[in-house]
C-alpha positions in Angstrom: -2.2 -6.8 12.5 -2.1 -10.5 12.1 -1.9 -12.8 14.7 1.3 -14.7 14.3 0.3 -17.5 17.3 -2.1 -18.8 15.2 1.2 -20.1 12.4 2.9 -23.1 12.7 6.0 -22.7 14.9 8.2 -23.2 12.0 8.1 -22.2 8.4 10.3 -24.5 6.7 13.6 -22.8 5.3 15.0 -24.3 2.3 18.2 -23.4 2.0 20.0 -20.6 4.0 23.3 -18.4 2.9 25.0 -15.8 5.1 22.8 -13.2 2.7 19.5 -14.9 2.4 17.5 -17.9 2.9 14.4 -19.7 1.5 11.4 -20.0 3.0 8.6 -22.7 2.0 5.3 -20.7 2.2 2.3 -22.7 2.4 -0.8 -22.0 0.5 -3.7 -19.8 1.9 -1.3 -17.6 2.7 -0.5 -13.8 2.5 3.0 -12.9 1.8 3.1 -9.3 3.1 0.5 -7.9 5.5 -2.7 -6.7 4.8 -3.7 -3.0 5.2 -6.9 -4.5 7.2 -5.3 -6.9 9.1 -6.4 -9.9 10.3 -5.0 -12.0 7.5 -2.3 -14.4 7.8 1.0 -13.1 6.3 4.6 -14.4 6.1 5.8 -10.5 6.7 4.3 -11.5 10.1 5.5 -14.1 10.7 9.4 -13.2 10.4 8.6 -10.3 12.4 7.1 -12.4 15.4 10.0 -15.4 14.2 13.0 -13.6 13.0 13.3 -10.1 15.0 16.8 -9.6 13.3 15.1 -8.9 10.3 12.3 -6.3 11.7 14.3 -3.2 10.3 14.3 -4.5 6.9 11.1 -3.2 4.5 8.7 -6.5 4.4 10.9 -8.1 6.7 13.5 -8.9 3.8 11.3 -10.6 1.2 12.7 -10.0 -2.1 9.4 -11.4 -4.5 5.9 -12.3 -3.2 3.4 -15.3 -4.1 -0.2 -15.0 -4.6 -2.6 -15.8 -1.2 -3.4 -19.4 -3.0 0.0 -19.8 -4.3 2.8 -22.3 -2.3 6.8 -22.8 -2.4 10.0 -21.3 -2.8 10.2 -17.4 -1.2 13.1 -15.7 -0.8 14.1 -13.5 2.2 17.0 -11.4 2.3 19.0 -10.8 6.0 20.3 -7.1 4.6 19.4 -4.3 3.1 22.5 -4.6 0.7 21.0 -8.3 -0.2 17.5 -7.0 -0.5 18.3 -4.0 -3.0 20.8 -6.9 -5.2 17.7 -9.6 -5.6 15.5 -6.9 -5.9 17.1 -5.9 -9.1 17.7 -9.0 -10.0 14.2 -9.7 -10.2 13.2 -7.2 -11.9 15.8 -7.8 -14.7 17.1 -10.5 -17.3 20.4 -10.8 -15.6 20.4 -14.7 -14.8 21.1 -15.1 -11.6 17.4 -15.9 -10.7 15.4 -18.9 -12.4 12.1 -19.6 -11.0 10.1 -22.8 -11.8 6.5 -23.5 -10.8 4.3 -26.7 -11.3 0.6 -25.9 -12.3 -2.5 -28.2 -12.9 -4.3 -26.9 -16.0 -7.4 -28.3 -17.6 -7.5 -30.1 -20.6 -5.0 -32.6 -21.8 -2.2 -30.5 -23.0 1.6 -30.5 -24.6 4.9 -28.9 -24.1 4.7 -25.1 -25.2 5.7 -21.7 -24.5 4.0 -17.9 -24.9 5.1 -14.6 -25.6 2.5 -12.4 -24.4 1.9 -8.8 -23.1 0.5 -8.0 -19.4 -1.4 -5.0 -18.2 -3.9 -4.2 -15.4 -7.2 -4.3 -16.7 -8.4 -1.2 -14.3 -8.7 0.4 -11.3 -9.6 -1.8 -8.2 -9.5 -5.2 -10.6 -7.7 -8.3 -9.6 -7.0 -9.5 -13.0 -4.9 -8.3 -15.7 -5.6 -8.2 -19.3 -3.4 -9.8 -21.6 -2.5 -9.1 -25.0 -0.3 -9.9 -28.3 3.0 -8.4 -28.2 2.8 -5.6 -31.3 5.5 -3.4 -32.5 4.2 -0.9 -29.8 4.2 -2.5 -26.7 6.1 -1.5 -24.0 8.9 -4.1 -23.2 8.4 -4.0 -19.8 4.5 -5.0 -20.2 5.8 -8.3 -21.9 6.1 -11.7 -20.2 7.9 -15.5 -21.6 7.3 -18.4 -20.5 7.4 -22.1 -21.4 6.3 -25.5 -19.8 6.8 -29.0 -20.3 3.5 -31.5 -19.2 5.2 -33.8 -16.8 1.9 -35.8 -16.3 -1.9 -36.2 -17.8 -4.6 -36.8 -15.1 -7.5 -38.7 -16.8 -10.5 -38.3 -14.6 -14.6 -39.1 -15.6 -15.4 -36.6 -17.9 -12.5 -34.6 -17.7 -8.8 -34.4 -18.2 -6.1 -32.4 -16.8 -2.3 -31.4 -17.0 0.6 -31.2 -14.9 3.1 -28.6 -16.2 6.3 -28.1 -15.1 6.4 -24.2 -16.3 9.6 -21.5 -16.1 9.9 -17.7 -16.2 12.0 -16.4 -18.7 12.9 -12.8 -17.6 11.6 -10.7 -14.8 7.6 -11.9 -15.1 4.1 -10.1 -14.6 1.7 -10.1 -12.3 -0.6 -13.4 -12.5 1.7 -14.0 -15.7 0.9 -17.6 -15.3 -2.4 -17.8 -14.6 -3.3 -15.3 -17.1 -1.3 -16.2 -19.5 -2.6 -19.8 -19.5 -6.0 -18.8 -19.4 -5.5 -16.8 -22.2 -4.4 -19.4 -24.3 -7.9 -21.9 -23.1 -5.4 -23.8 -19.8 -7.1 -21.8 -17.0 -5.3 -23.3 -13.6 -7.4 -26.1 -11.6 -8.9 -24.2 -8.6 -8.1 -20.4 -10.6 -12.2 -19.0 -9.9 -10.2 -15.6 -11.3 -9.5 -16.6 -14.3 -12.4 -18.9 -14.9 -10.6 -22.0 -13.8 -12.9 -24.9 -12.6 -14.0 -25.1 -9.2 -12.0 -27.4 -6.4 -11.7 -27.6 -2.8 -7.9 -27.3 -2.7 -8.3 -24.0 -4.3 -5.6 -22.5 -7.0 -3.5 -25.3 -8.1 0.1 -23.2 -8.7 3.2 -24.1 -6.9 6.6 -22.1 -7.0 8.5 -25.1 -7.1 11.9 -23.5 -7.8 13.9 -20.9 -7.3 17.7 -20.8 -8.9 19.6 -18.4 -7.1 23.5 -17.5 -8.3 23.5 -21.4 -9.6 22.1 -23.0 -6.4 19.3 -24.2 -7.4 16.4 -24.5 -4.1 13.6 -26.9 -4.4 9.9 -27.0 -2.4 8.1 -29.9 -1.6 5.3 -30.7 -3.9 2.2 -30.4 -3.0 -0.6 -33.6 -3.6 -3.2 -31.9 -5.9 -6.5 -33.9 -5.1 
């Protein structure tokens, strides 16, 4: 088990309803605990922070982020709210919009992919990707699009800030393979053969629209 004393005192919360709330996870960061322990985790967190929510599976979190991976997680305060978002998140219904900001290399322009996601195999991190074909299974597939919100001209390299949303349910690493697939690996992404950098995975969950209310993170200062 992980040793909650060693968090900050507070995570920040976001935005809080009756139902859920928003929590502002920081990078380096596991969202549910580890089967080895000894990792930090947010699960471990609420259940050394919030004890009303102990009962509840994962402590109430409705989505995770990756380890690297900062901003907007929602947490649900019942089961009733847990089971709705759940769903919600799984499925195309609208009432959840989640936007992200991501540094990719290269000097790059507004677009969008269509692209099918599946685990490569057994004990892998990654996940291949693929064309969408006649035959692929719907729920395999993953949309997205992005606008580039700001070029970063450096000395012998460039890179791209995009501002990127999730249309529909998404995949694992949907982002972050799905750029990579397309030649925009993420700054900091060693997974997907992004280059190097001290700050690690530059991906942000920057938004999350929830019922219309729309909750925003802080942005984070990519080096």
């Amino acid at each position: 088990m992980d040793d909650a004393r060693a968090y900050p005192a507070v995570l920040p919360v976001l935005h809080e309803t009756e139902h859920w709330f928003v929590l502002d996870k920081p990078p380096h960061m596991h969202s549910v605990s580890q089967a080895r322990g000894g990792a930090r985790s947010v699960e471990a967190w609420l259940r050394a922070r919030r004890p009303e929510l102990v009962e509840l599976e994962e402590c109430g979190l409705v989505h995770r982020l990756d380890f690297e991976t900062s901003g907007c997680l929602l947490v649900a305060k019942h089961n009733a709210a847990r089971a709705a978002w759940m769903a919600s998140f799984r499925s195309n219904d609208g009432r959840v919009r989640k936007e992200y900001l991501a540094l990719v290399q290269g000097r790059r322009c507004n677009g969008s992919f269509e692209l099918a996601f599946s685990s490569r195999h057994k004990g892998s991190q990654k996940v291949t990707v693929a064309e969408v074909r006649a035959e692929t299974n719907p729920a395999h597939v993953g949309r997205c699009r992005w606008i580039a919100v700001q070029h970063k001209l450096g000395e012998g390299s460039a890179h791209t800030l995009l501002q990127v949303e999730l249309d529909g349910p998404g995949r694992r690493h949907q982002i972050r393979a799905g750029l990579a697939s397309l030649g925009m690996p993420l700054v900091g992404d060693a997974l997907y053969c992004g280059e190097p950098h001290t700050d690690g995975l530059h991906l942000h969950a920057s938004a999350l629209t929830i019922d219309g209310q729309r909750v925003h993170a802080s942005t984070l200062q990519w080096g």
